[in-house]
C-alpha positions, -999 to 999 in steps of 0.1 A, spaced: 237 756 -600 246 717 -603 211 712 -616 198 739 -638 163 719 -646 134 730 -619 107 724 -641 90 693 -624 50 675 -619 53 653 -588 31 629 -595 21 605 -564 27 568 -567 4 542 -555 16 510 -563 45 496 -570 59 495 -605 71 460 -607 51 441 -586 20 459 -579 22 461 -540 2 491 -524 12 520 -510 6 502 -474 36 480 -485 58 510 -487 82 521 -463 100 559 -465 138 554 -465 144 591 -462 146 623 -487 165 629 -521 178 664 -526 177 673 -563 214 676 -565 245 656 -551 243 653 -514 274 650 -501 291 639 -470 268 669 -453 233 670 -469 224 696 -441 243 722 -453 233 719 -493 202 737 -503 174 723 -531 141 703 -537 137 672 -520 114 640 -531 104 612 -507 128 581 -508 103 546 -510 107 512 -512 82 479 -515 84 456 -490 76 432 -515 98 435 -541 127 453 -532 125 479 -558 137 515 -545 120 545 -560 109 582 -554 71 592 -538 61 615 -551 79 613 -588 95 638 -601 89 642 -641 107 666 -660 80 688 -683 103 683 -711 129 649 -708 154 667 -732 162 688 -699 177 658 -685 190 638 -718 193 664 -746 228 677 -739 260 668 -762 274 629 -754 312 655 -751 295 669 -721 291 634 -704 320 617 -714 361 627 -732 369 619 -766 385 586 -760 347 575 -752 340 577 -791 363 545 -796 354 511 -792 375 485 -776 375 447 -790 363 436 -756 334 460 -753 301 448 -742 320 408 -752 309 391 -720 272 401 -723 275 392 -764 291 357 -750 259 351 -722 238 359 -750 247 334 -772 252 301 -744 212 315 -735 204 316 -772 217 287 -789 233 313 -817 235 310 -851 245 341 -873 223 363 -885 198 369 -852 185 399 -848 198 421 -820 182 455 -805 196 480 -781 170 496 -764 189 535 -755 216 528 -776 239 559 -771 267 564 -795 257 529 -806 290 512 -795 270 481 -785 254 478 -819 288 483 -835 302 451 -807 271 432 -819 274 432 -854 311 423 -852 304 391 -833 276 382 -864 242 394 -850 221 419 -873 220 450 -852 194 473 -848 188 500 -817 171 535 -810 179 562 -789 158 591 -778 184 619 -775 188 637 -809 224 648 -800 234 609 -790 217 599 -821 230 625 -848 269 611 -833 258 573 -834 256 583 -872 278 611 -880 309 596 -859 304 558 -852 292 549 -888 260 538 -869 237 530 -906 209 553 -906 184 528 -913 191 509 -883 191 534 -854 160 549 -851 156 582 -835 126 582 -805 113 564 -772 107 535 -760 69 550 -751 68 560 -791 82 533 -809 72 501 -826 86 473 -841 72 439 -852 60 415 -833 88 385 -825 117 404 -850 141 400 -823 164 371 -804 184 398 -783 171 426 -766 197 443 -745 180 475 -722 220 483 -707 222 510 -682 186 522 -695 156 503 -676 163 528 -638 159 558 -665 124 549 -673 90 559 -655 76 526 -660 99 499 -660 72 474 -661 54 486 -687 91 489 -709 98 455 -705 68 443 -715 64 464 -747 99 451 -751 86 414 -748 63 415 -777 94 422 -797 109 393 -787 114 363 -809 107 326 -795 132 311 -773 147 351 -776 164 365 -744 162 402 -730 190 415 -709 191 443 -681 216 459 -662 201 482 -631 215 493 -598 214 468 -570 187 480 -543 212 458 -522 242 475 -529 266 472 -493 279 509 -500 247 524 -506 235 512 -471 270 523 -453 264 558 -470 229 558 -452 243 551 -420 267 571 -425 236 598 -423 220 581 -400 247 586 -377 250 624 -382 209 624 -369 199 627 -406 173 613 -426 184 613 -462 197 585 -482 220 584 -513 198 556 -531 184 568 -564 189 605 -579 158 615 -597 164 653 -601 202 655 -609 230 631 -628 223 601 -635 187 609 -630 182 568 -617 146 563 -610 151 529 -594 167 503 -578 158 472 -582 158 439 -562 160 403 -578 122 399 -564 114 430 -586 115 409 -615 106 378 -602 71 391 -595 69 413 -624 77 382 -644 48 363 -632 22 392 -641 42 399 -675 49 362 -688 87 361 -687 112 341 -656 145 352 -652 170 329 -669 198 338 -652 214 365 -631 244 382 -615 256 407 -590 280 431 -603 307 449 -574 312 482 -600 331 508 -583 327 514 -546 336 554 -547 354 546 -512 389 551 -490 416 532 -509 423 516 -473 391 498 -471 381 489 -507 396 457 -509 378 444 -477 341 460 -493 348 442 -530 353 413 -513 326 414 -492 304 426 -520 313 393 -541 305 369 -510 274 382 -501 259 392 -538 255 432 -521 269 446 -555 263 481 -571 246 462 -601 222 440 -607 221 418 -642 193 401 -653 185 378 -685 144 373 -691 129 353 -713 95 349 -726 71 320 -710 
């Protein structure tokens, strides 16, 4: 089977995560099998979840949720089993433009602390320290972690081994808090970033990078359904690889910033591979860049 984990609670949803609409403000997109879909959904076989999102806010999410009895069935495997060896290396340019953001928002002098919320193998940490912050993280897979330290040199001391949920750190320790690729993983987003907020450091800045509920190939894969009399989408995968939760809209954290005491600083719309005929992908990264419909969405918060 693609997806070997069946043990789920659904658990209904009744507002939305980042900016508290109703379930009235809700609309049903379509269904989410627990596995890839394919070109032709109708002839795979599996669990399927409702596909919402918020009129409000944008954000794109599953109704009822599916939650793993145990998370390590989704994020406990071996990092060799995501990614080749070459993905233990570090390149001098990794994770640099976000570093170089950071520090314009910042006003940077050495020595500011830096946290990586899900680091990984800890290359960001490693990227971070190089260009003179003090870099700290944590990361809730055991196998990720015990690599962090046993491969990348990671210092035991400053990768700490748990969740977001379970962890603490002091109050205003940090300047940079960087979530990555981690904020669609989480089953309250809101809630993350705010926890995340109180570690934040005055004048500090947090940064997110989340798939783009606007994304232009996300909607043509839809209609692409649509067309075949279909009702499923391809937005979000809660049940299989990546297991993305969300997608969020700009709005998303607009209003969540206004209930949670942060504005967004600054942001950006990321094209990111468009998984589509060589013929046609020029045309679609193009459009993407004119009309901000790209697969990611970055966001820099800070603290009001």
């Amino acid at each position: 089977m693609e997806n070997p984990v069946s043990r789920y609670r659904f658990l209904a949803v009744d507002r939305c995560n980042m900016c508290g609409s109703p379930v009235q403000r809700h609309r049903v997109m379509g269904k989410r099998l627990d596995r890839p879909q394919g070109a032709f959904p109708r002839k795979r076989v599996g669990i399927c979840t409702t596909v919402m999102q918020c009129r409000d806010c944008s954000l794109i999410f599953a109704n009822p949720q599916p939650v793993p009895f145990d998370l390590q069935d989704h994020y406990g495997v071996p990092p060799e089993d995501y990614w080749r060896g070459e993905y233990f290396s570090v390149s001098e340019s990794y994770f640099q433009a976000e570093i170089t953001e950071a520090k314009r928002l910042l006003g940077f002098a050495s020595g500011m602390r830096a946290l990586d919320i899900g680091a990984g193998l800890g290359k960001a940490m490693i990227a971070m320290e190089k260009s003179g912050f003090e870099a700290h993280g944590f990361e809730p897979s055991g196998p990720f972690h015990e690599r962090a330290i046993a491969r990348m040199g990671i210092p035991a001391d400053r990768l700490r081994l748990g969740s977001l949920e379970d962890l603490e750190y002091d109050e205003g320790r940090f300047h940079f808090i960087t979530f990555g690729a981690v904020l669609e993983h989480l089953y309250d987003p809101s809630a993350a970033i705010a926890k995340a907020s109180r570690w934040l450091a005055p004048g500090g800045v947090i940064h997110i990078e989340v798939p783009s509920s606007r994304w232009l190939v996300g909607r043509l894969i839809n209609a692409a359904y649509r067309v075949q009399g279909l009702d499923y989408v391809g937005n979000i995968s809660p049940m299989h690889r990546p297991f993305h939760l969300f997608e969020f809209g700009l709005k998303s954290f607009e209003r969540d910033g206004a209930r949670n005491g942060y504005a967004v600083a600054h942001h950006a719309y990321e094209v990111c591979p468009t998984y589509m005929p060589a013929l046609i992908d020029p045309m679609l990264r193009l459009t993407m860049r004119l009309t901000g419909t790209g697969m990611q969405l970055t966001v820099w918060l800070r603290r009001v």
